[in-house]
DRENDO-1510 file (C-alpha; in Angstrom, 1 decimal, always signed):
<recs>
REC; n; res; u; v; w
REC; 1; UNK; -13.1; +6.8; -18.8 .
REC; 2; UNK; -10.2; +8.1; -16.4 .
REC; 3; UNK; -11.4; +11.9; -17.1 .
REC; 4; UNK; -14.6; +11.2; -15.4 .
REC; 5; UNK; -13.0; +8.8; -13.2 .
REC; 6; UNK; -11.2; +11.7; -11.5 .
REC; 7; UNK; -7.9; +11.1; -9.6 .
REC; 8; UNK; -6.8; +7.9; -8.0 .
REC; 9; UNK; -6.5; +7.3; -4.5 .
REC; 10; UNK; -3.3; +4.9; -4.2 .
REC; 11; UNK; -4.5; +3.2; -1.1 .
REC; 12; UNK; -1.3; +1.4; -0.1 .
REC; 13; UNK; +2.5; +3.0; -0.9 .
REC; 14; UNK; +5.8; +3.9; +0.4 .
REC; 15; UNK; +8.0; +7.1; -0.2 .
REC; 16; UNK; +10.7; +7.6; -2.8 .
REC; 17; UNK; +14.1; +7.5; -2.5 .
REC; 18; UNK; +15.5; +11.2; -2.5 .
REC; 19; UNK; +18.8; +11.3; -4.5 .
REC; 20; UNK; +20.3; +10.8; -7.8 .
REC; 21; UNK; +20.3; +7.4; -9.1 .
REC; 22; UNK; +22.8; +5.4; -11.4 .
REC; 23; UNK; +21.5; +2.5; -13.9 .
REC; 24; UNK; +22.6; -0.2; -11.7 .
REC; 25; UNK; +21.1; +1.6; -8.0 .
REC; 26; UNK; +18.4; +2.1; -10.4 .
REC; 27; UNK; +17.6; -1.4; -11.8 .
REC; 28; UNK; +18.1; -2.6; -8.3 .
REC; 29; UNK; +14.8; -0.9; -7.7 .
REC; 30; UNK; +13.0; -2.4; -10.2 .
REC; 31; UNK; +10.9; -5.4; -9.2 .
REC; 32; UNK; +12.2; -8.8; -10.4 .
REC; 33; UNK; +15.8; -10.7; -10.0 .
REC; 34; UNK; +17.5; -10.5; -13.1 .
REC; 35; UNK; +19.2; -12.9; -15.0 .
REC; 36; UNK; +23.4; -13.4; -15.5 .
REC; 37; UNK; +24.2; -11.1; -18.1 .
REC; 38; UNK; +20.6; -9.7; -18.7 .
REC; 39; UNK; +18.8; -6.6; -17.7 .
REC; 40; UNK; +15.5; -6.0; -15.9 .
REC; 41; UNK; +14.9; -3.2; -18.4 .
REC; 42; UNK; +13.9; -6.6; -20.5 .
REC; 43; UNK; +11.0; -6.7; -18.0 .
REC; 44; UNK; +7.4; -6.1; -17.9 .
REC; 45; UNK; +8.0; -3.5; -15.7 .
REC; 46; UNK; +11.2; -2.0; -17.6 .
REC; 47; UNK; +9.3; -1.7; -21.0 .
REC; 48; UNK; +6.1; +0.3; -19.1 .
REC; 49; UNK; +9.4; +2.7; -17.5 .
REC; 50; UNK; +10.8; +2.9; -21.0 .
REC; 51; UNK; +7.3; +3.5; -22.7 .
REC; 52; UNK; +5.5; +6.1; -20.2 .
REC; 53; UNK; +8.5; +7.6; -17.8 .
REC; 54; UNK; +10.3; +9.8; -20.8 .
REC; 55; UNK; +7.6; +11.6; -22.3 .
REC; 56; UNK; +6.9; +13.0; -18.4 .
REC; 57; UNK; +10.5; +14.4; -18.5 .
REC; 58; UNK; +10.3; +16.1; -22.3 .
REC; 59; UNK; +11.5; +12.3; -23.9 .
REC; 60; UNK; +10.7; +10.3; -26.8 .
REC; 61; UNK; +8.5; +6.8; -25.3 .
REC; 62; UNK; +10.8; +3.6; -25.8 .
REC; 63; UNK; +13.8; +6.2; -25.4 .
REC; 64; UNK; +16.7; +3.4; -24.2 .
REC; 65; UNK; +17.6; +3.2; -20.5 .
REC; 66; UNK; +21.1; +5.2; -20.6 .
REC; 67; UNK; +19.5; +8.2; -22.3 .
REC; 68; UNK; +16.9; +8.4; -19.7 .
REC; 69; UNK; +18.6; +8.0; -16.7 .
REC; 70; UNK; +21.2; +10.9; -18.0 .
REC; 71; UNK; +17.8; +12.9; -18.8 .
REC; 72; UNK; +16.9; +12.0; -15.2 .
REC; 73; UNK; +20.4; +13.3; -13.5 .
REC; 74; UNK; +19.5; +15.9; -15.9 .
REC; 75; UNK; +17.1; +17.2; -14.0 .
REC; 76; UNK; +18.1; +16.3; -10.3 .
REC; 77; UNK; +16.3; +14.1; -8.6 .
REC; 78; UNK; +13.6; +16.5; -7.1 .
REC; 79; UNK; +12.2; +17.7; -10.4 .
REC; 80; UNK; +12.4; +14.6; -11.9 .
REC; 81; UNK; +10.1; +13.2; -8.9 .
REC; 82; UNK; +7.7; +15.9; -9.3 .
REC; 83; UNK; +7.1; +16.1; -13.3 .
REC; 84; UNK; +6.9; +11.7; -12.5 .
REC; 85; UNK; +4.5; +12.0; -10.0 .
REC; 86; UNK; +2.6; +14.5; -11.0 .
REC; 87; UNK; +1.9; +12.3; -14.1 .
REC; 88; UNK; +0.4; +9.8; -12.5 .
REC; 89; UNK; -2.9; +10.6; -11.9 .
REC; 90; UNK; -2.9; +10.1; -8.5 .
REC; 91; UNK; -4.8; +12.5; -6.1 .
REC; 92; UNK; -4.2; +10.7; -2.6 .
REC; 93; UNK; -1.2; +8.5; -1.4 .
REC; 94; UNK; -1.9; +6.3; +1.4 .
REC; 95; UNK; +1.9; +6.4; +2.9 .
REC; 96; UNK; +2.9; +3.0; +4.9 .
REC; 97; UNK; +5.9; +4.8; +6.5 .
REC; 98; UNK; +7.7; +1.5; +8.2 .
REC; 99; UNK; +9.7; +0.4; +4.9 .
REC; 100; UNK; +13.2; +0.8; +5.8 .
REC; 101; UNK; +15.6; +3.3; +4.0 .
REC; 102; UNK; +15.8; +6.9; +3.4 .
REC; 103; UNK; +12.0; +7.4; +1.6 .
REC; 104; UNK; +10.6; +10.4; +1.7 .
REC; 105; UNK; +7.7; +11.1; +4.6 .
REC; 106; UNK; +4.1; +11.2; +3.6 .
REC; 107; UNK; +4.5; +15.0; +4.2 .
REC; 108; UNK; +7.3; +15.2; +1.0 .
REC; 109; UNK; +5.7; +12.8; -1.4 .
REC; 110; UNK; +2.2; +14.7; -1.2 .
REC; 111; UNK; +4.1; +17.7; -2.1 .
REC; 112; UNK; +5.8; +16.8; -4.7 .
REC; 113; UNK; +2.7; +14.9; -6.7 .
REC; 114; UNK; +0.7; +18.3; -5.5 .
REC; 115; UNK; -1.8; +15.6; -3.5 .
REC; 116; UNK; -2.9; +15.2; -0.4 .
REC; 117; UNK; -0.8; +12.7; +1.6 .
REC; 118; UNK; -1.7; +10.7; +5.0 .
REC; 119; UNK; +0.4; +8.5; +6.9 .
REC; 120; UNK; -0.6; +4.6; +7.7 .
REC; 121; UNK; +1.5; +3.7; +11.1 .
REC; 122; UNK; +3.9; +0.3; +10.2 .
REC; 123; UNK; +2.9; -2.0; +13.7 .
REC; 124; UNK; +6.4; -3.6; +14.1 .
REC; 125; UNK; +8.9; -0.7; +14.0 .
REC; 126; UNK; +6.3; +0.8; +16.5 .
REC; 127; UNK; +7.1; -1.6; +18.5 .
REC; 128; UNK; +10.2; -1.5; +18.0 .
REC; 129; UNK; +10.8; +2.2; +19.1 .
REC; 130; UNK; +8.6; +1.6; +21.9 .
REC; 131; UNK; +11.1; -1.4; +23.1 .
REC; 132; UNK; +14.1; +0.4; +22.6 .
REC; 133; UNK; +13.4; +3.1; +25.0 .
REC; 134; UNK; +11.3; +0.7; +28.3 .
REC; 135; UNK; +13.1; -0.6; +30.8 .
REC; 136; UNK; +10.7; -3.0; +31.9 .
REC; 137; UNK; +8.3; -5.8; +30.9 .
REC; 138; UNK; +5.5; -3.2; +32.7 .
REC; 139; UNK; +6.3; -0.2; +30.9 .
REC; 140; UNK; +7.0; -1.6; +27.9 .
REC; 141; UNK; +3.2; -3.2; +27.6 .
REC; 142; UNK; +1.7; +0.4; +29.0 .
REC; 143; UNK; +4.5; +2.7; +26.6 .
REC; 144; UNK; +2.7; +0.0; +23.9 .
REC; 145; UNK; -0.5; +0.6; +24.0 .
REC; 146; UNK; -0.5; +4.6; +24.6 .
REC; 147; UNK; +1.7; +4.5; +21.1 .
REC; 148; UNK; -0.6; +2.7; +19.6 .
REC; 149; UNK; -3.7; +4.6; +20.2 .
REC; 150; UNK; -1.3; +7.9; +20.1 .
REC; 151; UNK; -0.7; +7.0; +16.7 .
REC; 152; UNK; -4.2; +6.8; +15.9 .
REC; 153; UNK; -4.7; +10.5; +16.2 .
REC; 154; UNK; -2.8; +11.6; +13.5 .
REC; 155; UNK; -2.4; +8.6; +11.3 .
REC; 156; UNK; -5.5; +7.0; +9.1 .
REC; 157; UNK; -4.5; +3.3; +8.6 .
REC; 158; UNK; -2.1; +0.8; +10.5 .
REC; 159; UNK; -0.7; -2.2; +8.6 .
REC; 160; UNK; +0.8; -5.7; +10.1 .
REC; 161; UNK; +2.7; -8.4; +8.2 .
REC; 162; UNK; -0.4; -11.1; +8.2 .
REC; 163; UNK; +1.4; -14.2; +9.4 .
REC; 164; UNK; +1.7; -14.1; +12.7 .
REC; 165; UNK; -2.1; -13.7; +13.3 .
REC; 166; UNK; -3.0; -17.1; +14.4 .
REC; 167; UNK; -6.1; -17.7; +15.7 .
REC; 168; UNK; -9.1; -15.9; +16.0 .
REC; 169; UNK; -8.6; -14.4; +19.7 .
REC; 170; UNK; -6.6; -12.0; +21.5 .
REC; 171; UNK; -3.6; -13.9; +23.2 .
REC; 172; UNK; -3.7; -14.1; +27.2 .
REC; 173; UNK; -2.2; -11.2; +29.5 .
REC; 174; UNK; +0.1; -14.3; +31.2 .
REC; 175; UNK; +1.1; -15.3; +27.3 .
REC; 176; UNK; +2.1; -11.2; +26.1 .
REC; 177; UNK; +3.6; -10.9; +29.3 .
REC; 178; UNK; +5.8; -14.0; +29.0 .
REC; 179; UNK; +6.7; -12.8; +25.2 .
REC; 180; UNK; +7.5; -9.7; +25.9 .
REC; 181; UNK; +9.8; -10.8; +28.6 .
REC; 182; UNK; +12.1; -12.7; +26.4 .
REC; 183; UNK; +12.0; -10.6; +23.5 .
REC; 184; UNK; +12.8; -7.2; +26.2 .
REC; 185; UNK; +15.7; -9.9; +27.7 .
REC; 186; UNK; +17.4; -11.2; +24.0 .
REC; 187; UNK; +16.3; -8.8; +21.9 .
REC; 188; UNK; +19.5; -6.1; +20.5 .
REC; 189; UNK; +18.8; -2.2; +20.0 .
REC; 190; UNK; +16.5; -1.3; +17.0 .
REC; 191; UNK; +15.6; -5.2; +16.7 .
REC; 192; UNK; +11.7; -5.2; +14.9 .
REC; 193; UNK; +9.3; -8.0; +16.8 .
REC; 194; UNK; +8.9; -11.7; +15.4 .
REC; 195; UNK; +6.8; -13.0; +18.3 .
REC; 196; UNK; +3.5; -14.0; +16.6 .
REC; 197; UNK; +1.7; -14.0; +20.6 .
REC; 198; UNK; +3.2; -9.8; +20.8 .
REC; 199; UNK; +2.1; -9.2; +16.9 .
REC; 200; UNK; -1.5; -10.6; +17.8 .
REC; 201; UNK; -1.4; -8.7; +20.6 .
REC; 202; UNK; -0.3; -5.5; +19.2 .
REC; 203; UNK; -2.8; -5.8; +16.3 .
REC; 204; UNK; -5.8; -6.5; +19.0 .
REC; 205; UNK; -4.5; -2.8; +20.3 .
REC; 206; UNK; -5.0; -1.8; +16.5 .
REC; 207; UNK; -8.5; -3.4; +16.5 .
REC; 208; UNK; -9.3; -1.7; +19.5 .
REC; 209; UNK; -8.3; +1.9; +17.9 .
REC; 210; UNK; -11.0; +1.8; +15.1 .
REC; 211; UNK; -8.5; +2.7; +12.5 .
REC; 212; UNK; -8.5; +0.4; +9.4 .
REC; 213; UNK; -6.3; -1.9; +9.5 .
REC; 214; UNK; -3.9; -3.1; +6.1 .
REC; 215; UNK; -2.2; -7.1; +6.8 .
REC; 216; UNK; +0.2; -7.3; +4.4 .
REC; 217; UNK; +0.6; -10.9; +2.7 .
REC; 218; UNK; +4.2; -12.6; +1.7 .
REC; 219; UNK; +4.0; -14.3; -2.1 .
REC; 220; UNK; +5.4; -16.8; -0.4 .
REC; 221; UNK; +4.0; -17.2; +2.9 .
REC; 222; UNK; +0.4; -18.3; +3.6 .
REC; 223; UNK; -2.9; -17.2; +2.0 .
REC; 224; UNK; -5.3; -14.9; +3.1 .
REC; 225; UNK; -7.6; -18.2; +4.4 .
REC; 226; UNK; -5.0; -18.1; +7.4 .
REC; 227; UNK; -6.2; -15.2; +8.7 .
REC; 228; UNK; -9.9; -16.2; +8.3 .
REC; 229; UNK; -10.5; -16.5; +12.2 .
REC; 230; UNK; -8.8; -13.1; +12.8 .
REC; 231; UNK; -11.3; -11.6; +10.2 .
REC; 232; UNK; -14.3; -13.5; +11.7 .
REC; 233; UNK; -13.4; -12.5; +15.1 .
REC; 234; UNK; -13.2; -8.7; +14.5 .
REC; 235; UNK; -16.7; -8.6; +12.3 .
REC; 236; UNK; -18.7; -6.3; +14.0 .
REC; 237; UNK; -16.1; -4.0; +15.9 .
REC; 238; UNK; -15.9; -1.4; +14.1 .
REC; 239; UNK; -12.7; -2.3; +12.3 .
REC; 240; UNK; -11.9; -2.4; +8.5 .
REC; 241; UNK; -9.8; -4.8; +7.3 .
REC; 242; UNK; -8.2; -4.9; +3.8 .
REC; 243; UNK; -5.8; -7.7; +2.5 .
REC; 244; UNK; -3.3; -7.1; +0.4 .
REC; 245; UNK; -3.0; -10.3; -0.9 .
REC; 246; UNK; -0.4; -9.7; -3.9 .
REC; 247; UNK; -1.5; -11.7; -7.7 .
REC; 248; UNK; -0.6; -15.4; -5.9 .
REC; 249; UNK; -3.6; -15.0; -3.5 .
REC; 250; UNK; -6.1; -12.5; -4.7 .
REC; 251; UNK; -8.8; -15.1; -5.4 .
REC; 252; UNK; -8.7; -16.3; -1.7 .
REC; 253; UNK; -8.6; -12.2; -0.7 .
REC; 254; UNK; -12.0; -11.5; -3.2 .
REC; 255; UNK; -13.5; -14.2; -1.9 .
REC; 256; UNK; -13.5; -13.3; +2.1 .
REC; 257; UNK; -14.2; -9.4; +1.0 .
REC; 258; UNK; -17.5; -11.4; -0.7 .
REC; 259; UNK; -18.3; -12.6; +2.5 .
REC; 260; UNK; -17.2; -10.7; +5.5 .
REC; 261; UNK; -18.5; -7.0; +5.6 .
REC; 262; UNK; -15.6; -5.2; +7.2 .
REC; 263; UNK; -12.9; -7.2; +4.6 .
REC; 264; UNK; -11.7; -5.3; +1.6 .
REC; 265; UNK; -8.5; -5.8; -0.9 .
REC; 266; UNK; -6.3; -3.4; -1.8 .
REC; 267; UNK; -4.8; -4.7; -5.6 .
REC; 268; UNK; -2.1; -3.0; -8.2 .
REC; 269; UNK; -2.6; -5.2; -11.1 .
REC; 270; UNK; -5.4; -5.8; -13.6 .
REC; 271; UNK; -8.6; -6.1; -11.2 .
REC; 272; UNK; -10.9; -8.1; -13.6 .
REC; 273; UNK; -10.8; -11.4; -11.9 .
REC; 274; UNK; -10.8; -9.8; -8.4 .
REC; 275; UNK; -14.1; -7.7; -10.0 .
REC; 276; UNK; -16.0; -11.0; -11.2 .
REC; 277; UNK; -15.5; -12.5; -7.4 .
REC; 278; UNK; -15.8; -9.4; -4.7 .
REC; 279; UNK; -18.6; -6.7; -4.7 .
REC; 280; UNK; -17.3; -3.7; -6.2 .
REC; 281; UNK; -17.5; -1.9; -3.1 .
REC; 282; UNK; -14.8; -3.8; -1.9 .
REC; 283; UNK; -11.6; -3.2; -3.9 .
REC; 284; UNK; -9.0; -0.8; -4.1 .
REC; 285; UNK; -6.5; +0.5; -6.1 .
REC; 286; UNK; -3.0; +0.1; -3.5 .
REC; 287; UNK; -0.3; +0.2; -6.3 .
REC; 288; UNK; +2.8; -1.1; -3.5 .
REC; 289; UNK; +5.2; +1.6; -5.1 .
REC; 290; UNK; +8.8; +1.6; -3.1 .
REC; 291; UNK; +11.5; +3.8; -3.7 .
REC; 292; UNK; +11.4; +4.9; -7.5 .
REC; 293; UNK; +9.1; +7.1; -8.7 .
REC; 294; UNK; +8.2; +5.5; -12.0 .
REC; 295; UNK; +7.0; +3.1; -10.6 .
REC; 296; UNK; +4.0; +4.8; -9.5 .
REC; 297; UNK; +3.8; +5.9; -13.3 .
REC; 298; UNK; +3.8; +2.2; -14.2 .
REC; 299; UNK; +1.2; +1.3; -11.8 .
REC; 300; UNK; -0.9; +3.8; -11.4 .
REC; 301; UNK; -1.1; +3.2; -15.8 .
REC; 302; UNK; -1.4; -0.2; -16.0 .
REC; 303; UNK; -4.4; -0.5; -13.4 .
REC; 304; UNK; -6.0; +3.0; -15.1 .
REC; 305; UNK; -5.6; +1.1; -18.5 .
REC; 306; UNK; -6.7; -2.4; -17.4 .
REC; 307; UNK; -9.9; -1.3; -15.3 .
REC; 308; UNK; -10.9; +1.0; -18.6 .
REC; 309; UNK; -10.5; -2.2; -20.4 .
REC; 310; UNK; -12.9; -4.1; -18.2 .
REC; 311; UNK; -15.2; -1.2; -18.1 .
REC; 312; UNK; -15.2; -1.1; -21.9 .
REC; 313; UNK; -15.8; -4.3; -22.5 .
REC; 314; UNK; -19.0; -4.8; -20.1 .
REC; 315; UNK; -20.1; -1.8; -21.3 .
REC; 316; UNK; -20.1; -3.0; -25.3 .
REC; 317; UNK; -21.3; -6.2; -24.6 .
REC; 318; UNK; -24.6; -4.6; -23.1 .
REC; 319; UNK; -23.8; -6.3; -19.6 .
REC; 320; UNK; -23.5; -2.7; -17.8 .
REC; 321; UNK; -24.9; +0.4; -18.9 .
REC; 322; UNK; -22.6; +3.3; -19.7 .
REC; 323; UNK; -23.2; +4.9; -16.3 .
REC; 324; UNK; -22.9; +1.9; -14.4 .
REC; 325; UNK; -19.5; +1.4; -15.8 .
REC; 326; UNK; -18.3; +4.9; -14.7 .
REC; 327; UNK; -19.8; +4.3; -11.0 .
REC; 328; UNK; -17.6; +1.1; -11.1 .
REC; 329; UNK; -14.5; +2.5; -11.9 .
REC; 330; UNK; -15.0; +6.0; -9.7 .
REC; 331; UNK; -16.0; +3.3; -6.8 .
REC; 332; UNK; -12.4; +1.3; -7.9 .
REC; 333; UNK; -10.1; +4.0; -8.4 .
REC; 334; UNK; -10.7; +6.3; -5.3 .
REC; 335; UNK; -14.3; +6.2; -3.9 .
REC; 336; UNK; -13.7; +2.7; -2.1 .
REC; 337; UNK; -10.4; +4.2; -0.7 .
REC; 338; UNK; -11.7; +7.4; +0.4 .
REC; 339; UNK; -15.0; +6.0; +2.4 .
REC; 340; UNK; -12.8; +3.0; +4.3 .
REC; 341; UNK; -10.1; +5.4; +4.9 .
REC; 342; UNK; -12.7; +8.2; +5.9 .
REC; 343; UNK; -10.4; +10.5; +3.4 .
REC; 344; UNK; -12.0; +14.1; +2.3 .
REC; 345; UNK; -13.7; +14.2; -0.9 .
REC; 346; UNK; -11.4; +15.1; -3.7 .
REC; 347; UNK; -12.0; +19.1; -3.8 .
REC; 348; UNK; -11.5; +19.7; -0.4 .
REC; 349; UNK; -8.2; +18.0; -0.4 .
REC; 350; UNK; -4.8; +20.0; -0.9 .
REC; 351; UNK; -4.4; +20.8; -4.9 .
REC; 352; UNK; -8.1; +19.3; -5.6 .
REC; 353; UNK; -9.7; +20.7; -8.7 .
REC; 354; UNK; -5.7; +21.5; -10.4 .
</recs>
């Protein structure tokens, strides 16, 4: 199925980290808190490195941790990026550039995958920047709101942390200006916003751009139902909106994409219970990846090799027809992504047709 499937779009990722890594800086990286005296190569997650990173850089799969890594060094970080990446499958990284550290820009990661790459503009270090250089409550909300719609010329996404969203309406001119007074007054140099009435008011800006827009969900924090008055509110204005909800709260994110129009989720893991709830137009593949490029190997694999298991099976059991199946996963892995994020088709991006 993934040959006619084409290339993935990963809707929702971050860059990689550019230098040479030992096994401890690289375990770190690896999702998970380990154990005393254990390893997170005895992970879900370390077994898919162990079994589909090596045979990208000339390795026997299952190949043990040490032997990799030095295989890795090997090669310098660069090359070992590019041969990882390239594996993947992936035609089109959505790049949320706000994750803090020394990641490669959406620029360098589309160049080494040989894919087309487009930036998705992080709301809080926005405002960040925008703080550290006004002087005054005035300029600051004026500096704000030209960054925002600034960024919307060359970026095709924003993303916001979802919990500070609140009710469904734009907070109050007297309210933003009051918050933004404090924060301006107590904040220090490079300090990211936590004010949920200057978040809600940044991400009305974002609304007000047309750009879709990603709100990122803690594990821990509250569901998607949270943000169902924000949702309600913006039907209609020409927004899209996708949840990434993370495993804990998909159901709650499949079933608002059922029933709000504009609403979409953005998923890295097996998308079978997310594709018996939300219309298959609705869902995306947005893998998370952070830092190490296996682990857009791992993902972009497991999600490939779970969806072609879905497929497979409704296809056997006579519930879909063989084409239908395809159209599902094509819609899944990149057509969903490319129509909300109003991408290029895949042969008229950079690379398409390699």
């Amino acid at each position: 199925m993934a040959g006619a499937r084409g290339h993935l779009v990963d809707a929702y990722c971050h860059g990689v980290l550019p230098g040479d890594l030992g096994i401890g800086a690289f375990e770190a990286r690896l999702p998970g808190a380990v154990a005393p005296r254990t390893t997170l190569f005895d992970s879900p997650v370390g077994f898919a490195v162990r079994r589909w990173c090596p045979p990208l850089l000339g390795l026997e799969a299952h190949c043990t941790p040490a032997r990799y890594l030095a295989r890795r060094r090997e090669l310098g970080a660069y090359e070992a990026a590019r041969l990882l990446l390239r594996g993947t499958g992936i035609g089109a990284y959505l790049v949320d550039t706000g994750e803090p550290g020394d990641l490669t820009p959406p620029k360098e990661l589309g160049a080494a995958g040989r894919a087309a790459a487009y930036e998705i503009v992080r709301l809080e270090p926005l405002v960040q920047q925008v703080a550290d250089t006004s002087g005054t409550v005035d300029g600051f909300l004026a500096n704000l709101a030209e960054s925002v719609h600034g960024a919307a010329f060359s970026a095709v996404g924003f993303s916001c942390a979802a919990e500070p969203l609140g009710g469904g309406r734009a907070p109050a001119p007297a309210e933003v200006r009051h918050a933004a007074a404090y924060w301006l007054a107590t904040r220090r140099v490079g300090e990211r916003p936590t004010d949920p009435v200057l978040l809600r008011h940044l991400l009305w800006h974002a609304v007000a751009a047309g750009l879709p827009l990603v709100l990122r969900h803690r594990q821990d924090g509250p569901g998607p139902d949270a943000v169902a008055p924000f949702l309600r509110a913006t039907e209609g204005l020409g927004t899209d909106v996708v949840l990434l909800p993370g495993p804990a709260h998909e159901g709650a994110a499949a079933r608002l994409a059922a029933d709000l129009p504009h609403v979409y989720l953005g998923i890295g893991s097996d998308p079978a219970a997310v594709l018996a709830r939300a219309p298959f137009g609705k869902v995306l593949y947005a893998g998370g990846a952070v830092g190490l490029p296996e682990l857009y190997v791992t993902g972009s694999r497991g999600f490939l090799a779970a969806l072609d298991r879905l497929v497979g099976e409704r296809v056997a059991a006579g519930e879909w027809s063989a084409a239908d199946g395809q159209r599902v996963a094509a819609l899944v892995g990149e057509g969903n992504a490319r129509r909300v994020y109003r991408l290029p088709d895949d042969a008229d991006r950079p690379g398409g047709g390699r």
